[in-house]
C-alpha positions as CSV (number, residue, x, y, z in Angstrom):
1,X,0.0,-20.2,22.2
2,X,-2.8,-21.8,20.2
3,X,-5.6,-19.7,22.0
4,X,-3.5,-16.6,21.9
5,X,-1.7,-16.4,18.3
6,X,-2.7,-17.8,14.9
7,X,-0.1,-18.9,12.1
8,X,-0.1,-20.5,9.2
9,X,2.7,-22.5,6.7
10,X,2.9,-21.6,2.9
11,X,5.1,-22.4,0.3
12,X,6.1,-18.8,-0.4
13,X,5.1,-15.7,1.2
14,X,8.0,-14.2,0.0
15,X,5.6,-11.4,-1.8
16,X,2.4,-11.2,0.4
17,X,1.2,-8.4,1.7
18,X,-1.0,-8.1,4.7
19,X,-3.6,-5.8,6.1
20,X,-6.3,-6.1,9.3
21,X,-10.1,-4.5,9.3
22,X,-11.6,-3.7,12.6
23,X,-14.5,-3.4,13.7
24,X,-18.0,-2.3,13.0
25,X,-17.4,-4.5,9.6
26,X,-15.0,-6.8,8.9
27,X,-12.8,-7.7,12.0
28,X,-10.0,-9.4,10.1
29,X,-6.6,-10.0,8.8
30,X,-6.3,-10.6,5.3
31,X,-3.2,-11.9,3.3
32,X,-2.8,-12.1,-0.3
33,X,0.1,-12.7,-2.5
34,X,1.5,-11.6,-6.2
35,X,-0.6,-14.0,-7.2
36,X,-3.4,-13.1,-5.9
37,X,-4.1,-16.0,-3.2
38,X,-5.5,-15.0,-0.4
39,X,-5.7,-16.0,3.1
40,X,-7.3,-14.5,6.3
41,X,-8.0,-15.1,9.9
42,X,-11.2,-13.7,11.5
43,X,-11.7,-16.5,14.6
44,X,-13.8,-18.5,15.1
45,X,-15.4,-17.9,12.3
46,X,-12.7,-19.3,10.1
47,X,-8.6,-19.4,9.4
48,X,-6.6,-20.4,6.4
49,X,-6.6,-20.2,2.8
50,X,-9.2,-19.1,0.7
51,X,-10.7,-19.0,-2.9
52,X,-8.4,-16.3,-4.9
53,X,-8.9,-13.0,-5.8
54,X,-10.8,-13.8,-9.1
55,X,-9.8,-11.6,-12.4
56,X,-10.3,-12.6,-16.0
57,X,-8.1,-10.5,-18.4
58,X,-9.7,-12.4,-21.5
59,X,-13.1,-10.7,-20.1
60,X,-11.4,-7.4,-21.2
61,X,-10.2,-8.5,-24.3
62,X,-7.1,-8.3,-23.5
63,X,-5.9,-12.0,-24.4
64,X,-2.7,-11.4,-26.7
65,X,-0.7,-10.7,-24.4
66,X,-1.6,-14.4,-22.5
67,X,-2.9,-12.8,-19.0
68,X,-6.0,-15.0,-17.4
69,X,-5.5,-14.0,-14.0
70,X,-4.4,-9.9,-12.7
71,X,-1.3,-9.7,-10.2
72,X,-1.9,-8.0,-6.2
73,X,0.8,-5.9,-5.2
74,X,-0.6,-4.9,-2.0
75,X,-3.2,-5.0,0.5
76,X,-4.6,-1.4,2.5
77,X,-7.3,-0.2,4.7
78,X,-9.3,2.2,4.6
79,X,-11.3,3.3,7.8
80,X,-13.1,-0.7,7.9
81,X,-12.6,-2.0,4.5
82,X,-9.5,-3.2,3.0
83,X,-8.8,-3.1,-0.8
84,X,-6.3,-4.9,-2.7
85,X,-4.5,-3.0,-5.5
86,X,-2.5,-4.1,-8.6
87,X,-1.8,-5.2,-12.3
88,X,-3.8,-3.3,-15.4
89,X,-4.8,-0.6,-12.4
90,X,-7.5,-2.8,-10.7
91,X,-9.1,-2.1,-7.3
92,X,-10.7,-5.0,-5.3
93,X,-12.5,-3.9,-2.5
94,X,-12.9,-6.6,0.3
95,X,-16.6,-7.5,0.8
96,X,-18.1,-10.1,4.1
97,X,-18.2,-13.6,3.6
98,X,-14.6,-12.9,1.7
99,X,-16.2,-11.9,-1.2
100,X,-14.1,-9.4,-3.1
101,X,-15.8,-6.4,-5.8
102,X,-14.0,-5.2,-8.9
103,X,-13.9,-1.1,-9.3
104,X,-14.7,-1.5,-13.1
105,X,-15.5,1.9,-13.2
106,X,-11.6,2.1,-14.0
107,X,-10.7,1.6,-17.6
108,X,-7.9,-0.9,-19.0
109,X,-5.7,1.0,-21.0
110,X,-6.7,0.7,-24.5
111,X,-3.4,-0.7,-25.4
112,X,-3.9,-3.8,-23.7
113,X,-5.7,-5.4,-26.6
114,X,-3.4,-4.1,-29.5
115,X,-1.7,-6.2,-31.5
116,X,1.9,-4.1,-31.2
117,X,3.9,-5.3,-29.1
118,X,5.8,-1.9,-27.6
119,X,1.8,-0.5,-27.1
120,X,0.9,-4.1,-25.0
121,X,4.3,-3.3,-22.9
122,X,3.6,0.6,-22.5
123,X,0.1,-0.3,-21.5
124,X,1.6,-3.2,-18.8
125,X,4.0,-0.3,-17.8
126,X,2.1,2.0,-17.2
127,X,-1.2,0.8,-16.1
128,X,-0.3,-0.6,-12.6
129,X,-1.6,0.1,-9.0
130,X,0.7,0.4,-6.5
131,X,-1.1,1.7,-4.0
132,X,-4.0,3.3,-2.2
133,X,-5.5,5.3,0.4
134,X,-8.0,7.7,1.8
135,X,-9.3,10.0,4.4
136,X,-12.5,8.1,4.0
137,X,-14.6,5.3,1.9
138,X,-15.9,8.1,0.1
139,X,-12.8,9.9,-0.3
140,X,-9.9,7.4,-1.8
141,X,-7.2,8.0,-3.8
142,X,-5.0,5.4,-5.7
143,X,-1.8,5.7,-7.7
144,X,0.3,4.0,-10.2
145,X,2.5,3.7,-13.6
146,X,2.9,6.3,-15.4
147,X,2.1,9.6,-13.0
148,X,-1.5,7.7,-12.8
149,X,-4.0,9.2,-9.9
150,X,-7.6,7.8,-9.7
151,X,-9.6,10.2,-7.1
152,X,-12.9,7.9,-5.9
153,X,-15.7,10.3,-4.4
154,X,-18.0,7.9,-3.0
155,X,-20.1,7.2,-6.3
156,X,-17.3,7.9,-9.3
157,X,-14.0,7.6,-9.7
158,X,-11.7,9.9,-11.9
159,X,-8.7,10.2,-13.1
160,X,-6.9,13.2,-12.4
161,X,-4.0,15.4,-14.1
162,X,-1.0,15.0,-11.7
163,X,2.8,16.7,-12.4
164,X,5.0,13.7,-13.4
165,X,5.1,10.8,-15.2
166,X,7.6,8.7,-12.7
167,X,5.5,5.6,-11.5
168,X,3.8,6.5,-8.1
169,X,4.1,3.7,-5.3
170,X,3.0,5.1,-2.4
171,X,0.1,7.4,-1.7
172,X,-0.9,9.3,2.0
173,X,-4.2,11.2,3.1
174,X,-2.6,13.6,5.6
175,X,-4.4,14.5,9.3
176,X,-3.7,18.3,7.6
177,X,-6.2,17.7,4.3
178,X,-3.6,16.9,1.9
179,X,-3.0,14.4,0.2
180,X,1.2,12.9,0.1
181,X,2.6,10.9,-2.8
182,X,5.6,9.7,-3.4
183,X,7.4,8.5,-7.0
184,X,10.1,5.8,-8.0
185,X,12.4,8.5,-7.5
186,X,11.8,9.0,-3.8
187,X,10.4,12.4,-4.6
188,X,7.7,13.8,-2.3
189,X,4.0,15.3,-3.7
190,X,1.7,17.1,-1.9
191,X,-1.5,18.5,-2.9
192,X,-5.4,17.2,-3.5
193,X,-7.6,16.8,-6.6
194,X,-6.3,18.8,-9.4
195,X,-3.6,20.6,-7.5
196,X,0.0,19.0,-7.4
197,X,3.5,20.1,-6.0
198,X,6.8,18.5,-5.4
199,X,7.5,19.5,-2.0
200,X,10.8,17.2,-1.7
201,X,13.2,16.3,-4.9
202,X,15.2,13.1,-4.4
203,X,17.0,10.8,-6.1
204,X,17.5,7.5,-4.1
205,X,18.2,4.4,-5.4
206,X,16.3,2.4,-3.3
207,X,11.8,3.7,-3.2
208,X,9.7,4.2,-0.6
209,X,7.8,0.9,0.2
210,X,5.1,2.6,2.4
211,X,4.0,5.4,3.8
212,X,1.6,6.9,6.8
213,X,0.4,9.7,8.7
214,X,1.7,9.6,12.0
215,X,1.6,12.2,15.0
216,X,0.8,15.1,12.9
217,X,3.5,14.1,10.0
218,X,4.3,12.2,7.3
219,X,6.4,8.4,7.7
220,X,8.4,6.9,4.8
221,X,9.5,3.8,4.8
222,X,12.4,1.5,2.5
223,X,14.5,-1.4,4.0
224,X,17.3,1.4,4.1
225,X,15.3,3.2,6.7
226,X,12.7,5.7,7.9
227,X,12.3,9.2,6.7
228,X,9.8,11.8,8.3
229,X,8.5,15.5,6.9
230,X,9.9,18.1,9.2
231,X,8.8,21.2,7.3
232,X,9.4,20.0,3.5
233,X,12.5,18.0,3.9
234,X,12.6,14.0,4.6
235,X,15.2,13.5,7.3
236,X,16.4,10.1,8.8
237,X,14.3,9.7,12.2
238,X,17.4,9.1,14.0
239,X,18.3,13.0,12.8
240,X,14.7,13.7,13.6
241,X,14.3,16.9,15.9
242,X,10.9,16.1,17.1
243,X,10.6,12.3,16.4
244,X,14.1,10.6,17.4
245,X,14.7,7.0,17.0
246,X,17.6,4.9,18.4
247,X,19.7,3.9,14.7
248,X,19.1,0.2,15.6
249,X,14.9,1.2,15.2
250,X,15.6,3.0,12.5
251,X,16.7,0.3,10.2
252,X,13.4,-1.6,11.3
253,X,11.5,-0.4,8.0
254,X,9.6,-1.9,5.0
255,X,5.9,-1.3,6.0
256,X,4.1,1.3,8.3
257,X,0.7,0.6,9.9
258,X,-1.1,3.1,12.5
259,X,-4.1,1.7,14.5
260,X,-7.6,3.1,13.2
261,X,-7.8,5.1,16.6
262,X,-3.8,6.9,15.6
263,X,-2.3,6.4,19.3
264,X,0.0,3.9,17.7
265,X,2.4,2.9,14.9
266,X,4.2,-0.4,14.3
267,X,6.8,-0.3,11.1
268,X,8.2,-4.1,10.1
269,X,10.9,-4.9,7.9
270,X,13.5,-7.9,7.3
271,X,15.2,-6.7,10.5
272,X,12.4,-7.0,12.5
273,X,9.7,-4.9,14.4
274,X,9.1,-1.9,16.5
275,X,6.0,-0.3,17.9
276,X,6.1,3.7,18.6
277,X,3.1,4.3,21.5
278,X,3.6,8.5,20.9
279,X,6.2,8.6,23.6
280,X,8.7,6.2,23.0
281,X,9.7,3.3,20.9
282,X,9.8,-0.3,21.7
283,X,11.7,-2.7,19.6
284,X,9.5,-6.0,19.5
285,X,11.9,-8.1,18.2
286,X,14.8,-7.8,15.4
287,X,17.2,-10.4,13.6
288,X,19.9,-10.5,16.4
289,X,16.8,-12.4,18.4
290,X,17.6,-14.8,16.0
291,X,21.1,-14.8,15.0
292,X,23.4,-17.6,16.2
């Protein structure tokens, strides 16, 4: 076991998030919590905790509302890199020798360092990242609070004009050249730069928690289930016509990750996990494993 896995105790993991690089750049897995502690495993090179994703909120005179340190909410790859994304809309982007590099490019919003209280809340409501993605380094988009989309083009990033208003959590750059974004609402968006339109009007109670691109279509993911994009509706993959899951797979859903080369897809989730190979599904373990 000791040769062939790697594990590691905390004291709660509760809200981590965790990601893997490959290969030519950083071959790694990389945790990191709400708090922004991180931990990562890259043998033999080294295993365990490391120094936190630093952030100083003073720096960006933001100090009355009493923030030192910035919040992750979740870690994501893109192509070799992996970025971490949360609180006040910043963007780390994972560097070797777990070094980690601020996109300051992005602004605070202003109302951060007022001295009115309902601006300093509108600002912490609206200024989150939530999540991000790309169809390459030079081609990322990100996507928050308050209808926010940053567009990053290799050299710049810039905020674009998008539809709604509804906090965005998941974002998606499509094997088809658009890009899929979904809102609080469990609404679906498809479009690219400046050009925006719900394709799929929901109201669900419980949001998407991730999201991928997956044998030519889109995957969504709650702990309620998996959804995928047959023509412009979200149907339950157990209803799927092309991509049919057993119910007991189905319910196997929080988080979606597809290997860099796309052949396959695992999805996790407090019931346990599966792993689609484009054939067939094989469930890898689930919660009756361990029940009593």
């Amino acid at each position: 076991m000791k040769t062939r896995f790697f594990y590691m105790t905390g004291n709660d993991l509760t809200t981590a998030s965790l990601t893997s690089a490959w290969l030519p750049n950083q071959a790694e897995f990389v945790v990191a919590d709400l708090a922004m502690k991180v931990w990562s495993c890259r043998p033999p090179v080294f295993a365990g905790e490391e120094a936190p994703i630093s952030f100083d909120g003073i720096g960006y005179g933001y100090k009355s509302i009493g923030a030192v340190g910035g919040v992750a909410y979740k870690v994501v790859r893109v192509d070799d890199t992996i970025y971490a994304v949360g609180a006040h809309f910043r963007i780390f982007e994972r560097l070797p020798n777990q070094q980690w590099k601020e996109q300051k490019e992005i602004p605070l919003l202003p109302g951060l360092s007022s001295n009115e209280h309902d601006k300093i809340t509108q600002a912490i409501s609206e200024g989150d990242c939530y999540d991000l993605n790309g169809f390459s380094k030079n081609d990322i988009y990100a996507v928050g609070g308050g209808g926010t989309v940053w567009h990053f083009n290799g050299v710049t990033w810039k905020n674009l004009p998008f539809p709604t208003s509804h906090r965005l959590l998941t974002v998606t750059c499509g094997g088809d050249g658009f890009v899929y974004i979904t809102d609080i609402c469990g609404s679906l968006w498809k479009g690219r730069n400046s050009t925006w339109q719900r394709i799929s009007l929901r109201s669900q109670s419980l949001p998407f928690a991730d999201a991928a691109w997956y044998m030519g279509t889109l995957w969504c993911a709650n702990d309620y289930g998996m959804l995928i994009l047959e023509g412009n509706e979200l149907v339950a993959i157990h209803q799927s016509r092309n991509h049919r899951a057993p119910a007991d797979i189905a319910m196997v859903s929080h988080r979606i990750d597809v290997a860099p080369d796309g052949r396959k897809m695992l999805v996790c989730g407090a019931h346990g996990a599966a792993i689609h190979d484009g054939t067939c599904w094989k469930m890898l373990f689930s919660d009756d494993d361990f029940s009593d």
